[in-house]
N, C-alpha and C positions, 0 to 999 in steps of 0.2 A: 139590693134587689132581693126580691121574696122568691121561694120557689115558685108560684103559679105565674109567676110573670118570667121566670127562666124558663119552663114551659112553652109559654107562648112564646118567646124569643127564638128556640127551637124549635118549632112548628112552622115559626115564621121563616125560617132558615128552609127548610123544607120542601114549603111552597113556594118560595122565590128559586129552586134550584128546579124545580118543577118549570116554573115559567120562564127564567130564564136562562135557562140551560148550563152549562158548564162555562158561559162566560162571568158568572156570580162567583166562580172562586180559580177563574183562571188558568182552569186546563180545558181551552179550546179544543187539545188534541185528543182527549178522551174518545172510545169509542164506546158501541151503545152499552156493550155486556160490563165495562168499566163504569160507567156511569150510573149503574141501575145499579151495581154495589156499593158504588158512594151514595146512593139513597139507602139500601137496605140497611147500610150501616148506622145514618143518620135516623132510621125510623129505630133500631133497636135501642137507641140512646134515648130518646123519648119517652117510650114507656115507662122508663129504666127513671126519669126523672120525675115524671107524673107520679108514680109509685111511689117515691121519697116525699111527693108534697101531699100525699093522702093519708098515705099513712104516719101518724102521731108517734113522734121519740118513744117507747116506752118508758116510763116511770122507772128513774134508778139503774136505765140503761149503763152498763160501764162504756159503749160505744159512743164517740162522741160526733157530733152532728154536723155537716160539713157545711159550709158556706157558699153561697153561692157563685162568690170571686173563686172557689176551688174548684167546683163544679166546672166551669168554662174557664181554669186551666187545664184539669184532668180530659177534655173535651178537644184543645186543640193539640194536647202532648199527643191524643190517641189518632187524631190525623194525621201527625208526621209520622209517626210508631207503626203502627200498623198496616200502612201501603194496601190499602184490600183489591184495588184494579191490579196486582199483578198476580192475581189468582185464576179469574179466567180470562184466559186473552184466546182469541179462537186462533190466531196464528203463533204458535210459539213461540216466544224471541221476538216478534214483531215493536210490544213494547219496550222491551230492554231496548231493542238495537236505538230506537229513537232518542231514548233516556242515555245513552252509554256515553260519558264524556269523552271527549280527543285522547288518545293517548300520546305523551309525550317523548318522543326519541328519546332515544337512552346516549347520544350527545350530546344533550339535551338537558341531562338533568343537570341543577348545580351543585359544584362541592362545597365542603364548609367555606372555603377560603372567599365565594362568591358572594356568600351571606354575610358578609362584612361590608358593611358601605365605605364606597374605595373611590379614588379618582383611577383613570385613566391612567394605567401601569405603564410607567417609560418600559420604553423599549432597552433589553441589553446592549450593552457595547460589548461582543464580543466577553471576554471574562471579566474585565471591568466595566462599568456602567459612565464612568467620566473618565479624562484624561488627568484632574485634578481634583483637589479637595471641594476647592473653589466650584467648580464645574456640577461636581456632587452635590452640593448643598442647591445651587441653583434647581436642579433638575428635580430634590426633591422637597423644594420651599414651599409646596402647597400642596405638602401631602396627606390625603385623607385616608388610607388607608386603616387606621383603628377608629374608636370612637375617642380618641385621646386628642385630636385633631383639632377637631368643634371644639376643644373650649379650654383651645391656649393661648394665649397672649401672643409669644413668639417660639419658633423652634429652634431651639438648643442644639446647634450642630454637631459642635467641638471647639477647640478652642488649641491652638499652639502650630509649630513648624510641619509641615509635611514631610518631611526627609529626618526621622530622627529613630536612636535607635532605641526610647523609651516612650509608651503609651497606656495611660492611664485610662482604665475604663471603668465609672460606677454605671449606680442603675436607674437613676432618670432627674434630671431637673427638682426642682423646690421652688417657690414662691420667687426668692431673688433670681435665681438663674431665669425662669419664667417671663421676669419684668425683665430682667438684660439679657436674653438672650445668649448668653453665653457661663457654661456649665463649670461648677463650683466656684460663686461665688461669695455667696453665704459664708454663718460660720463655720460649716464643714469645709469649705474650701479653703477658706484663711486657714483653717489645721491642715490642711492638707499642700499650699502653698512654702507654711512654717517647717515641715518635714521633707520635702522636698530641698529644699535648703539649707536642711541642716547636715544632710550629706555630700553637697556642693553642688547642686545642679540649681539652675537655674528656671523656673516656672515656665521661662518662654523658649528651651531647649528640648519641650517635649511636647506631647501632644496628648489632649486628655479630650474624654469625650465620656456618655451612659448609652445603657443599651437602648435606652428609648431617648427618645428627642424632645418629649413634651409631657408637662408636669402631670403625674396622674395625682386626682385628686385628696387633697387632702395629705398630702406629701404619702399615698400608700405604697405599697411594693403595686410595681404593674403587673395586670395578668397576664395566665398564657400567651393570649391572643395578640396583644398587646406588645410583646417582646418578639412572637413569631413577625409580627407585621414591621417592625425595624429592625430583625437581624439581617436582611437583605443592605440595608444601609450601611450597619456596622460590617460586614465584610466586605465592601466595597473599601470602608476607610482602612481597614487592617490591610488590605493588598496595598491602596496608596501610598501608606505610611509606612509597610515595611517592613516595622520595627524590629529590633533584637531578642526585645524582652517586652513580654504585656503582664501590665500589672493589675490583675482583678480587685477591685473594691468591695468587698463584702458579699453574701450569699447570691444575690440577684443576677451580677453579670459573670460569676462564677459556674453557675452552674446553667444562666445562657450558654456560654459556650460548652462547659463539658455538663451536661443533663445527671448524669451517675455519676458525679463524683459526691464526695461525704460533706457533711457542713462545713463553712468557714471555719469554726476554736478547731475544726482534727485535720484541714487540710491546711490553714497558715504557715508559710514560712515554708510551703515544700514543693519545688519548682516540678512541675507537669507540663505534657506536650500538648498542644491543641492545632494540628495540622501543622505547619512546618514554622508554628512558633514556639518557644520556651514560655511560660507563663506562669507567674508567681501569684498566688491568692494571698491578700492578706485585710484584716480588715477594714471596714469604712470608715471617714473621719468621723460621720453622722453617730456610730458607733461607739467612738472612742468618746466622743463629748460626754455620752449618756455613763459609758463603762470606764472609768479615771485609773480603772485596775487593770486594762487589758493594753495600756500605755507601755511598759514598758518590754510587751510582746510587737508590738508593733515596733517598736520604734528597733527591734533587734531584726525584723525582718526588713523594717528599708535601712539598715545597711547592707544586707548583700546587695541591695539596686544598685549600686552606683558599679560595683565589679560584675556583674553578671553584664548590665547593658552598657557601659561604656569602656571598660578593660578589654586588649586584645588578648589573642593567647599570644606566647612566643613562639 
């Protein structure tokens, strides 16, 4: 498009707002003194372009020459922009008040936790949420609560005895666990099966579980969100189960439950309280596979497991 026909295109805007009144760009509710400076405004942009197509670029201008697709953007940016009807309004406030959106009660507003797309939050039971393990997982088998939900296979609940005084907790599923459903079964479990065993306990004498239920992708650490929207699960299982001793698996469901404690290599091997349980960090199997060196720290911290969770005192 040339300028003299941008021009006329603007002219032509003009006289249609002339003849057709304020239904041409759909403020029906305009009154007269608003409507005559949406004209004034539209005649000062006119000249303003007539003028650009009369007069010739000069020669070696460093000014560069605008086009006409800019021209009618700079055109409509300056219709949103610059509002010219709330300049005279003969009743003051008249056209705000029209224009003024609902406000919204202030019980009303939501919090972050709303902006997470969730199913329908069970209701409490009193301090626990189920009467069993079993109970728990049904209640929360189609849980939406993160975006981890949409795009799992199966949720990872836990896996071992309800009644024991040892529970295992890393920090979320992996591809195998994903397709069966049930948490560490991969090769980080099989290491972590292998060491269980080597201090005489038995895999189905305890009760192991991650702080999220469903694989984040790409096997990553889960986020915030993501750990805050299943710790409500995992403390439901920690009151079920019990236990004597929780034994944390590497940084993720370490510092789930205590937030300020130091990393996994400076807190391993050194028993902490987490509400009225004893709980030993020590690192993940996922960990050990990678780190062949930090084996024989581990393996000195699950021998205190077997006397800490199943030795009485006398």
């Amino acid at each position: 498009m040339d300028y003299p026909t941008l021009l006329r295109h603007l002219e032509g805007n003009l006289r249609l707002l002339d003849a057709r009144g304020t239904k041409y760009i759909g403020l029906e509710s305009l009154e007269g003194e608003e409507l005559a400076e949406l004209k004034e405004g539209l005649k000062r942009l006119v000249p303003k372009a007539s003028k650009k197509t009369e007069a010739p670029q000069e020669q070696g201008s460093s000014r560069p020459r605008q086009k006409p697709a800019q021209m009618i953007r700079r055109f409509l940016d300056d219709q949103k922009s610059s509002q010219p009807f709330q300049k005279k309004i003969s009743k003051p406030g008249a056209f705000a008040e029209k224009t003024k959106p609902a406000e919204m009660p202030l019980n009303q507003v939501p919090n972050q936790a709303e902006l997470i797309p969730t199913e329908k939050e069970p209701e409490a039971v009193s301090a626990v949420e189920a009467g069993s393990l079993e109970e728990l997982r049904e209640l929360y088998k189609d849980c939406m609560r993160c975006p981890l939900g949409s795009g799992r296979n199966k949720l990872v609940f836990g896996h071992g005895i309800s009644q024991t005084p040892l529970m295992f907790i890393g920090e979320g599923p992996g591809a195998d666990e994903d397709a069966q459903g049930e948490p560490f079964v991969g090769r980080a479990g099989k290491l972590l099966t292998k060491m269980i065993h080597s201090i005489g306990i038995d895999r189905e004498d305890v009760y192991i579980t991650n702080v999220v239920k469903c694989r984040p992708p790409g096997n990553r650490n889960p986020e915030p969100v993501e750990v805050a929207s299943c710790m409500r699960i995992l403390e439901n299982q920690l009151k079920l189960v019990s236990p004597k001793l929780i034994v944390t698996l590497g940084n993720v469901p370490t510092r789930a439950l205590l937030p300020d404690i130091q990393g996994i290599t400076k807190v391993r091997g050194k028993p902490v309280q987490y509400k009225q349980w004893t709980m030993l960090p020590t690192f993940h199997p996922s960990y050990l596979l990678r780190n062949r060196t930090a084996m024989p720290l581990a393996w000195k911290d699950f021998r205190m497991i077997a006397s800490m969770a199943f030795e009485t005192a006398e």
